[in-house]
C-alpha positions in Angstrom: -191.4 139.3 53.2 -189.2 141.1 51.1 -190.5 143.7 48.9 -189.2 143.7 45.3 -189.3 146.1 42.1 -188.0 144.2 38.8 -187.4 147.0 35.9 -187.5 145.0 32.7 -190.3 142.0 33.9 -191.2 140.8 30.2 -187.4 140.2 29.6 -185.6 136.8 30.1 -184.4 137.6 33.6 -187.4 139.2 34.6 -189.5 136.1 33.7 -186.8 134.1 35.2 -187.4 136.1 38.5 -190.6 135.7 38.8 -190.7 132.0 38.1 -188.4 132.3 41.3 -191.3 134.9 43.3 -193.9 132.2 42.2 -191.9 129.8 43.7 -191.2 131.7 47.0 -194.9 133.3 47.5 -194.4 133.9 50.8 -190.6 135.4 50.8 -191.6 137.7 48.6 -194.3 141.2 47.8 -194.3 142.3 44.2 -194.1 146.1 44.8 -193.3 147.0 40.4 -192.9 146.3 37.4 -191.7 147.5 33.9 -191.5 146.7 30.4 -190.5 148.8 27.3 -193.2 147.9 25.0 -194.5 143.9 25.6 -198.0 145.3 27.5 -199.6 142.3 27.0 -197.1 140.0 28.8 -196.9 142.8 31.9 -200.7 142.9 31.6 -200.7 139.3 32.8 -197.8 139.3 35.1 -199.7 142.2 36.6 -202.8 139.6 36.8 -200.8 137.1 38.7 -198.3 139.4 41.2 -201.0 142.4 41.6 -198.0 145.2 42.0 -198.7 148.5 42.8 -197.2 150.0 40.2 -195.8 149.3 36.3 -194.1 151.2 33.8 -194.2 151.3 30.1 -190.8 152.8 29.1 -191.9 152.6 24.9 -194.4 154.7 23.2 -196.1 152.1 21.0 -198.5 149.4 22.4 -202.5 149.7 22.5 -203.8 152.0 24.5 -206.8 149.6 25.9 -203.7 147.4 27.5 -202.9 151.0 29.5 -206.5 151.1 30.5 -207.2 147.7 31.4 -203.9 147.8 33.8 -205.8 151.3 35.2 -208.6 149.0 36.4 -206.7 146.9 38.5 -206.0 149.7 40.6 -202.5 150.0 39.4 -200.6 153.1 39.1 -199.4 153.1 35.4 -196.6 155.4 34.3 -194.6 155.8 31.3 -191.1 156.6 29.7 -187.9 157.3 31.3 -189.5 159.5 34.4 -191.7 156.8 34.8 -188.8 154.6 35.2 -186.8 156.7 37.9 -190.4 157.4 39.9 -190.9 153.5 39.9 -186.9 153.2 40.8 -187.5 155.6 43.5 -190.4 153.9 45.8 -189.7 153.7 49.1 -191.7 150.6 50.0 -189.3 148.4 48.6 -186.0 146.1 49.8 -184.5 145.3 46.3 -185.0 146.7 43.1 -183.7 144.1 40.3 -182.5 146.0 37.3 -183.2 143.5 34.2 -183.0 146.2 31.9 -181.1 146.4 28.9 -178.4 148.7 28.3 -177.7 152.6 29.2 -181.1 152.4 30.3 -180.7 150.9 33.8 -178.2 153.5 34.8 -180.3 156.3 36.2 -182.9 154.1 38.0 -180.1 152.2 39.6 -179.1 155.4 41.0 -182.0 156.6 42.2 -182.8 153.3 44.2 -179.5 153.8 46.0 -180.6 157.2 47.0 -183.5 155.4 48.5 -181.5 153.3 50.3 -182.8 150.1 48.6 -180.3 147.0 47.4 -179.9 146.4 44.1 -179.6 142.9 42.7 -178.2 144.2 39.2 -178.3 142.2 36.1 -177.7 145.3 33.9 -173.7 145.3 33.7 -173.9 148.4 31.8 -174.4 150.3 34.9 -171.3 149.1 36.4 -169.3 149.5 32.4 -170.4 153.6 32.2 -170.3 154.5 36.0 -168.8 151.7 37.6 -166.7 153.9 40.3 -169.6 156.2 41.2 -172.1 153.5 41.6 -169.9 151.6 44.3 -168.8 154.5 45.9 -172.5 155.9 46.3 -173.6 152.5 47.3 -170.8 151.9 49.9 -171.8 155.4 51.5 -175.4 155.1 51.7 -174.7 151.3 52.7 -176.3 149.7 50.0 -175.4 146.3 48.9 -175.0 145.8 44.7 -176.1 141.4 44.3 -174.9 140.3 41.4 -176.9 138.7 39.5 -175.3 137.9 36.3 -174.0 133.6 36.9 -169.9 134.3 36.2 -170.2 137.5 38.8 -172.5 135.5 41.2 -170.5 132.7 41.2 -167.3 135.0 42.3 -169.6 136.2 44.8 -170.9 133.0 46.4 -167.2 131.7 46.1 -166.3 134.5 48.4 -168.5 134.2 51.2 -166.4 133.9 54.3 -163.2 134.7 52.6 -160.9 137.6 53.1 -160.7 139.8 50.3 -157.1 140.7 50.5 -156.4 136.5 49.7 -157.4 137.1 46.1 -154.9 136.1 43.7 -157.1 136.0 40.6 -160.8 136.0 39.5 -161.2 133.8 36.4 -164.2 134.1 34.1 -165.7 131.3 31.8 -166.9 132.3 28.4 -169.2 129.8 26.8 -167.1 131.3 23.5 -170.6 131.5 22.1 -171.8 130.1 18.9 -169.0 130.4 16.6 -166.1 129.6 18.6 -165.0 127.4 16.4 -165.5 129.4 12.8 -162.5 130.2 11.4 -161.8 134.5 10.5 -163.6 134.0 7.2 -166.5 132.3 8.0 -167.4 135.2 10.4 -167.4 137.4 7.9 -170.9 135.7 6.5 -172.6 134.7 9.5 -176.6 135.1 10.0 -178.4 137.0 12.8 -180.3 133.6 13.2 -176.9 132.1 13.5 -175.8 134.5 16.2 -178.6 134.2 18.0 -178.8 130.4 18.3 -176.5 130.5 21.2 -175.4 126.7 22.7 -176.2 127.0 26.4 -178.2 129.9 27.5 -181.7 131.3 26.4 -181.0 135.2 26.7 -182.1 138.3 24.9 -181.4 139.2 21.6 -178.9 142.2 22.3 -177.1 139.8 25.0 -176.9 137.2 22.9 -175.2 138.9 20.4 -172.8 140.5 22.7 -171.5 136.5 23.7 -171.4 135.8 20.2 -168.5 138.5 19.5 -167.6 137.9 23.5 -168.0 141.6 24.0 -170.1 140.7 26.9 -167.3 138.9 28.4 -165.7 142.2 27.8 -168.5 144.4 29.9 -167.9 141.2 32.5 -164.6 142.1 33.4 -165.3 145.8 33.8 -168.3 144.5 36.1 -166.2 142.2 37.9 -163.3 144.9 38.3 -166.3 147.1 40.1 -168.1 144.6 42.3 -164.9 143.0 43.5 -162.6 145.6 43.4 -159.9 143.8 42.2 -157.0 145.3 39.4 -158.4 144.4 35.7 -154.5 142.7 35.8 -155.7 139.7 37.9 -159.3 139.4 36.3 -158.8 136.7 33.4 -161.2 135.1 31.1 -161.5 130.9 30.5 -163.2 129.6 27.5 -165.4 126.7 29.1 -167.6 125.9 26.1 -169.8 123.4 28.9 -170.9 126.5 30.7 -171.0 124.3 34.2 -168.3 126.3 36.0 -169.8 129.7 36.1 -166.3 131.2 37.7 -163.3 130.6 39.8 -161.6 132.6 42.4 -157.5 132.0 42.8 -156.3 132.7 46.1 -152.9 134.0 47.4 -152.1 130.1 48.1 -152.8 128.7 45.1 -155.9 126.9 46.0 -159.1 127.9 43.7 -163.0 127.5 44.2 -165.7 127.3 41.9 -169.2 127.6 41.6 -171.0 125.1 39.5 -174.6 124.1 38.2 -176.5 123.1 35.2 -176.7 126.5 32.9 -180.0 128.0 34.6 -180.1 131.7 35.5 -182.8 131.2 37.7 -180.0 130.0 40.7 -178.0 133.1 40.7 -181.5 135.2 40.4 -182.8 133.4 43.7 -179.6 133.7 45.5 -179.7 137.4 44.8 -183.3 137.6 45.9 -182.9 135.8 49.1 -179.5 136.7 49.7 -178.0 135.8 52.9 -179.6 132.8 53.0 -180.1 130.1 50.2 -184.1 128.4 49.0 -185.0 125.3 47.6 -185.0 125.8 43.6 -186.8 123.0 41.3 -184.1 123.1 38.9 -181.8 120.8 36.6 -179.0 118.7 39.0 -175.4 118.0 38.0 -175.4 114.5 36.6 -171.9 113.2 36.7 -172.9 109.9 35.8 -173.4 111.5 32.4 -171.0 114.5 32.6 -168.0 113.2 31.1 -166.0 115.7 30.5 -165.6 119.8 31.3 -163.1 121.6 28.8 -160.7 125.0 29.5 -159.2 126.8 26.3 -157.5 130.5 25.7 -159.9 133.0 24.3 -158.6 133.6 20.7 -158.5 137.5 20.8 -157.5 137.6 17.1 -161.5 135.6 16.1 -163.1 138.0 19.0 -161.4 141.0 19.6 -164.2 142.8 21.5 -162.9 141.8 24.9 -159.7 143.3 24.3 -161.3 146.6 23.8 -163.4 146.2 26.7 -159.5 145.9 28.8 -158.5 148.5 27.1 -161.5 151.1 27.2 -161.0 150.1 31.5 -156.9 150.9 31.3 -158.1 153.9 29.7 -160.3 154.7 32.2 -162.4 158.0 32.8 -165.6 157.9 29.9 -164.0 155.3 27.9 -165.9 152.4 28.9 -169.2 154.3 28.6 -167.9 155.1 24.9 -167.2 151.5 24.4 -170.4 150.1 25.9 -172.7 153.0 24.0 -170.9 152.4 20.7 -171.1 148.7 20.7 -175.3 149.3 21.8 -175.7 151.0 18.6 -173.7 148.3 16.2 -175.6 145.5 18.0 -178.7 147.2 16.8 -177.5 147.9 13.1 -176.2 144.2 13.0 -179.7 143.0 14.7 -181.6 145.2 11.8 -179.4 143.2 9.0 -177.4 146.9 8.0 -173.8 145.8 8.9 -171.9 142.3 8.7 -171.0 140.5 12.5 -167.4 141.5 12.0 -168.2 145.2 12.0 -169.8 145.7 15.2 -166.1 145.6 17.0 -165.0 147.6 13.7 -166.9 150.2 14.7 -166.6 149.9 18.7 -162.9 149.9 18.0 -163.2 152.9 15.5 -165.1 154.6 18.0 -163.2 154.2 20.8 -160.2 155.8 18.7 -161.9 158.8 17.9 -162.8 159.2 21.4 -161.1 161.6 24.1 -161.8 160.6 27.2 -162.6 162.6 30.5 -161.0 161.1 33.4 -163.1 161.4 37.3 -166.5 161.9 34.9 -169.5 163.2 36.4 -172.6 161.3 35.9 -173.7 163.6 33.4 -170.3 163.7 31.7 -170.6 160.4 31.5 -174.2 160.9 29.5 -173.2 163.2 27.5 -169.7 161.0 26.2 -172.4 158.0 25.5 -174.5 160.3 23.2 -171.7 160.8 21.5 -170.6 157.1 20.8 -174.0 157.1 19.7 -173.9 160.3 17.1 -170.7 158.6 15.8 -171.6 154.8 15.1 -174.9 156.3 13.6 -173.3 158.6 11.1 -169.9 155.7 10.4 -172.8 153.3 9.5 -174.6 156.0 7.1 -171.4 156.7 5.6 -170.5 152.8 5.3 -173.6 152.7 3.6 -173.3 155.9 1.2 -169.8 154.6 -0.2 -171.9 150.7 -1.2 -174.3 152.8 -2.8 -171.8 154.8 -4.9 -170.1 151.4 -6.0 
């Protein structure tokens, strides 16, 4: 049996996963869990997986939910120490880090010090640290499973090929909700709106990153670091269908693809039970019905995020932790209804300017350059908000 951790359980992927662990009792051993603040929800996932230990990474939830998780004999603990101690067991094969954000940097560390594979569905890690992850992972021989579908796709499409054949990776953007709105009508759009996306059920800070495309953005960072491959040949398709999950050009022209019905529990069990593959109840391909699967140019001009995400990589050095920190922060003021959806690459961008990156970062250079994106969106949104007032 393979012996899993998942940091971030109560999140979409997490509950995806362990639909996939429910399916797969005897594959797999539920070693931890974590949530930032949804108790309740871990509470019964604890009920149902019996893990040895959970961690609450927020400060407010009941304190009778902490107790009640004591008597079932789990070890409970809390915040971000909590976190790296759970990231840090021994008695585990693959830690999958669901979390969100600069959280699931750290922990993802600390597994690879422990000599456990990662199947990571935090990009972040890879955007702020991306060279120092691989590198540490390659020398303690740990093997990073992507988990994300356009980055597992690459990865299944790879499987017995020679790396050095790579002409291209090609990425497929859903173009997210308001591909088709025209420069003005994104100045007005809703959070509801943004968060209605077409094909995928996600979280809300994910969600919002495909509606501006910035996570296509963090995507080909990722992609750059898992594969290896010059950001010059990673490209991005607009494939509103969301049924090619990726393509992979070769040095002969020839391309593969990985395809399926929009369902991130596929590239979550092939992660999981990576070599080998598992029956999955899940939605087929009907191409009696499938008439038709459309490619289009990102229009960079609507949904400039992605080019800042190229450029914060050509920049290299702290600027992609800048870029990922920054855009966190707008996300969150967007989210909370304080800035319009155009504004959260206005700021990113803004951000990014101000910025002067370090080039070979420590890890804790690399911390430090994301508290300050953070400082700096915080106090351009207080000052945005200041000049409204005076007007």
């Amino acid at each position: 049996m393979k012996r899993i951790t998942i940091l971030g359980s109560t999140g979409s992927i997490g509950r995806n996963a362990l639909e996939v662990v429910e399916g797969n009792r005897d594959e797999f051993e539920v070693i931890g869990l974590s949530t930032h603040q949804r108790v309740e929800l871990l509470y019964q996932q604890c009920l149902i997986f019996k893990p040895k230990m959970v961690c609450i990474t927020g400060n407010d939830f009941p304190i009778e939910l902490f107790e009640k998780l004591k008597q079932l004999e789990i070890d409970v603990v809390t915040g971000k120490d909590g976190l790296r101690e759970l990231a840090s067991r021994t008695d585990v094969d693959v830690l999958l880090n669901a979390l969100v954000g600069s959280a699931g940097l750290l922990p993802t560390l600390d597994a690879i010090e422990k000599n456990i594979d990662i199947a990571l569905a935090n990009k972040e890690t890879l955007v702020m640290a991306g060279e120092i992850i691989t590198s540490f992972a390659k020398q303690k021989g740990v093997k990073i499973l992507p988990v994300d579908s356009e980055h597992s796709a690459i990865f299944q499409c790879l499987q017995g090929e020679n790396a050095k054949t790579i002409s291209r990776l090609l990425l497929t953007a859903s173009g997210g909700p308001f591909y088709d709105f025209s420069i003005n009508e994104l100045k007005d759009v809703t959070v509801e709106q943004a968060l209605d996306h077409p094909n995928w059920e996600m979280g809300k800070k994910i969600t919002i990153d495909s509606a501006t495309m910035m996570n296509k953005g963090l995507e080909v960072i990722e992609a750059h670091w898992l594969f290896h491959i010059p950001i010059s040949q990673i490209e991005v398709v607009v494939h509103q269908q969301s049924i090619i999950h990726s393509f992979v050009e070769f040095i002969d022209g020839s391309l593969k693809a990985q395809l399926g019905a929009p369902d991130m529990k596929v590239p979550i069990q092939y992660a999981l039970t990576y070599p080998n593959r598992h029956y999955l109840q899940t939605e087929r391909l009907n191409f009696d019905t499938l008439k038709k699967l459309t490619f289009d140019k990102p229009d960079y001009k609507k949904f400039p995020a992605c080019v800042l995400a190229y450029e914060s990589i050509k920049k290299g050095g702290t600027a992609p932790a800048v870029l990922n920190a920054a855009n966190e922060v707008a996300v969150f003021y967007f989210l909370n209804k304080k800035i319009r959806f155009p504004s959260i690459t206005k700021f990113v961008e803004q951000t990014l300017e101000k910025h002067r990156e370090i080039q070979n970062p420590t890890i804790d250079e690399i911390i430090a350059a994301d508290v300050w994106a953070r400082n700096f969106v915080n106090e351009a949104v207080r000052k945005e908000e200041i000049l409204q007032v005076s007007f």
